[in-house]
N, C-alpha and C positions, 0 to 999 in steps of 0.2 A: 400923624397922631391917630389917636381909633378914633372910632367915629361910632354915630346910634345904626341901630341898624340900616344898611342901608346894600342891597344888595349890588354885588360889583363882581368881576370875573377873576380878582386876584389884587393882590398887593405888592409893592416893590420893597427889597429887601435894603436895609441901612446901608450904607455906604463903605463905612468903616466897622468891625465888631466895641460893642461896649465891654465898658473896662470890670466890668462884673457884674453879678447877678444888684439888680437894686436892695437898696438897704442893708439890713440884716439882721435875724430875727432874735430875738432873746440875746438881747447885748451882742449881740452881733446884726437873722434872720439873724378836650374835645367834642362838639357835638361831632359826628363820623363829619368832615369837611368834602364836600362833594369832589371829583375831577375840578381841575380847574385853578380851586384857590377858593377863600372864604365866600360860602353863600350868604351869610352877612357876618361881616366882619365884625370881631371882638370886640366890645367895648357898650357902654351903655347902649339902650334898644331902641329908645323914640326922644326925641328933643320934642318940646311944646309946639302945635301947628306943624308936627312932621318934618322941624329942620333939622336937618345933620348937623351934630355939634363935636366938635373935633374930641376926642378922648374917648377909653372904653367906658365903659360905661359909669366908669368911675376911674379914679386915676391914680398913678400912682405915688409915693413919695418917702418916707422913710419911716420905719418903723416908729409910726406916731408921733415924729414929727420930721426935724427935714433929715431929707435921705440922704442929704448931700451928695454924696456919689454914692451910685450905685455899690456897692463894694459886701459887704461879709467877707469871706476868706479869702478872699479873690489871692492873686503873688504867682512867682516862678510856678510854670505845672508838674514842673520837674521835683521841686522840692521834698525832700523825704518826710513820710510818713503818712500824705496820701492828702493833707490839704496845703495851704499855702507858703510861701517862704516865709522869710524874716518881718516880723510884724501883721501878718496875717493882714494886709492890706489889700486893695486891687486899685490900681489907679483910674481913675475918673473916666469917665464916658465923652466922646468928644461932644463938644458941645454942636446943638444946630439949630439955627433961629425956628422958633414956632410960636404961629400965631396963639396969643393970647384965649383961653374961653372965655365964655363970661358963665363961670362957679356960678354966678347968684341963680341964671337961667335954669342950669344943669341939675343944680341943687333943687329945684322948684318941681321938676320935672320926676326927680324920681320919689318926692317925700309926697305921695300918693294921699295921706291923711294930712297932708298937710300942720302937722305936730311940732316942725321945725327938726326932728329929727329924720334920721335913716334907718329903716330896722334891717336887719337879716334878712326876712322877707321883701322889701323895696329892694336892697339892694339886689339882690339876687334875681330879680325880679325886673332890673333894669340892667343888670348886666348880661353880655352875651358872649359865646366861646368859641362862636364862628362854626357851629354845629346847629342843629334842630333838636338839642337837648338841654334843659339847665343846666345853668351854672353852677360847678361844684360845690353843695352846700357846705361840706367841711374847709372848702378855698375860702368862703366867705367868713364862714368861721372865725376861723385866725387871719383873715385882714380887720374886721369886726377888733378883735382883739389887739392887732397890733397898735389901732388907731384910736380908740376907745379911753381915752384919759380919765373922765371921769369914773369908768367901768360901770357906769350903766347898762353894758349892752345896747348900746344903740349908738350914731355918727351923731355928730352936730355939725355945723356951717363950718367951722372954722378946723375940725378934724376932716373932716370932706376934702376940704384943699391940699390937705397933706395925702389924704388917700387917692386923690385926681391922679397927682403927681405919681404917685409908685406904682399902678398900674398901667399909665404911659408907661412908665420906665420899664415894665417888665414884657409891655407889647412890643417896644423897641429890641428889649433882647430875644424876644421868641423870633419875631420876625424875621431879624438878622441868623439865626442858627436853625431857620426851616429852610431851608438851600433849597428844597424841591418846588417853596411855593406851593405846597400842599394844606397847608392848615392844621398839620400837626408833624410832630416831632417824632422823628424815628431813632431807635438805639445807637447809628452812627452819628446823627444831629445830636442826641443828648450827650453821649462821650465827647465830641468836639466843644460841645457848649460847656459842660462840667468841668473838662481836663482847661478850658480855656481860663477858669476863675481859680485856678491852683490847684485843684483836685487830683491827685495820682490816683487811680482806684483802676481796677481791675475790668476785661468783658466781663467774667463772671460779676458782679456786682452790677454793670447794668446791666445784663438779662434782667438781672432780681428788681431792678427798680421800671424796668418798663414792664414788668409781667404786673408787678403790684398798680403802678400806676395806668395801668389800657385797660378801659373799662369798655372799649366794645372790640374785645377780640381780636383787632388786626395788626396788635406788636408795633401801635403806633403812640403817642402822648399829645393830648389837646393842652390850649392855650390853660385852662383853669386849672386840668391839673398839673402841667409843668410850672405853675406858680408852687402849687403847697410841695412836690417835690424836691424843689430846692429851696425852700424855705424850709422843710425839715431838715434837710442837708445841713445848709448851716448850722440851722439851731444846734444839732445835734455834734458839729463842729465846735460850735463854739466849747459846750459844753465838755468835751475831749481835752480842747485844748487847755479849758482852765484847773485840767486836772495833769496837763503833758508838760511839767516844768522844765524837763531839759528841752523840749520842742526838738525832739527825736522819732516825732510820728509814734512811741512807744510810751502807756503806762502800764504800772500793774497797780490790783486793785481785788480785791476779794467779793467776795458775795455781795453781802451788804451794803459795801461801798458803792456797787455796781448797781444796785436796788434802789440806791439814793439817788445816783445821776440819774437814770431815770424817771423816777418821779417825782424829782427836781428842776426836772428841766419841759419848761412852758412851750407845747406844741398843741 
């Protein structure tokens, strides 16, 4: 599970690959990592009196409530039109016992004004990407968003639990498709990891998404932003599909129509 910061020389990779990217966003869905492996591992930054508490920094679970399985589009990678087979499903993640946290401790630790909530700033703020740089503000963003029931803009106790959960879950999948043990995700990790949750897409198309998403230059993807990465993916999935009635991987669609899924659709 992640853990607060806690410097260590590298991390072990899942066992088995998960059954797809956690959750999924909208009805469906790096700091540079030294040699080595994470110089502090992703996930919350300090536990109260300096204890390591298992999760990152917050956790993760399903788009605002339970994620049940990890899944969005997940299905055959094969299947035509570039995301999942029949039912745009992925199947479940294998399970594997892990200790309990204790939320209430976790939760205390990062709500800094002690308000009872989480702001954007806390969390961000308690979360780490396994770099020497923050945590993607726009990642936090839309977790912010997905978990945020009341829409206040801010976590409470009981949406915290669900977000615990979904950021494990997405530290399990990063981890599992960093093969190098590097701390970040390179174009052949992302096409493995992508085409593994049902996605057909093209090199061309990751070039495009690791250029967008490396924000220091070295054609690599950190833990923060390979979250909003395929949380766009999805969303933006989902939003196709419920326009692709034959489920042909093909619509057609005019200007305006096209202007509407767009700004339509919550990222």
């Amino acid at each position: 599970s992640i853990t607060f910061i806690e410097v260590m020389s590298g991390y072990g990779r899942p066992s088995a690959p998960p059954g797809g990217p956690p959750g999924g966003y909208g009805g469906a869905p790096g700091y540079q990592q030294p040699q080595g492996g994470y110089a502090a591992p992703g996930g919350f930054n300090a536990a109260p009196g300096g204890a390591a508490l298992g999760g990152y920094n917050a956790a993760p679970a399903g788009y605002g409530g339970q994620p049940s399985a990890p899944g969005g589009y997940g299905g055959q990678p094969s299947a035509p039109g570039g995301y999942g087979g029949p039912g745009y499903t992925a199947p479940p993640p294998p399970q594997q016992p892990m200790a309990q946290p204790n939320l209430n401790q976790i939760f205390a630790s990062v709500d800094k004004d002690r308000s009872g909530m989480i702001s954007v700033n806390e969390l961000q703020s308690a979360l780490s990407n396994g770099t020497w740089q923050p945590f993607n503000p726009e990642t936090i963003r839309l977790m912010i968003s997905m978990f945020d029931k009341d829409g206040n803009g801010t976590i409470n106790f009981q949406e915290f639990g669900a977000l615990w959960k979904y950021i494990n879950d997405w530290q399990n999948t990063f981890r599992y498709y960093d093969r190098d043990n590097s701390g970040s995700i390179d174009q052949n990790e992302l096409q493995t990891a992508i085409a593994s949750f049902g996605f057909s897409l093209s090199p061309k198309f990751y070039r495009l998404v690791v250029r967008k998403f490396d924000r220091d230059g070295n054609q690599r993807i950190t833990f923060d932003d390979f979250i909003q990465c395929l949380v766009i993916i999805q969303t933006l999935s989902a939003a196709f599909q419920r326009k692709d009635t034959n489920r042909n991987g093909w619509i057609q669609i005019n200007y305006e129509e096209f202007m509407e899924l767009v700004f339509s659709t919550k990222i």
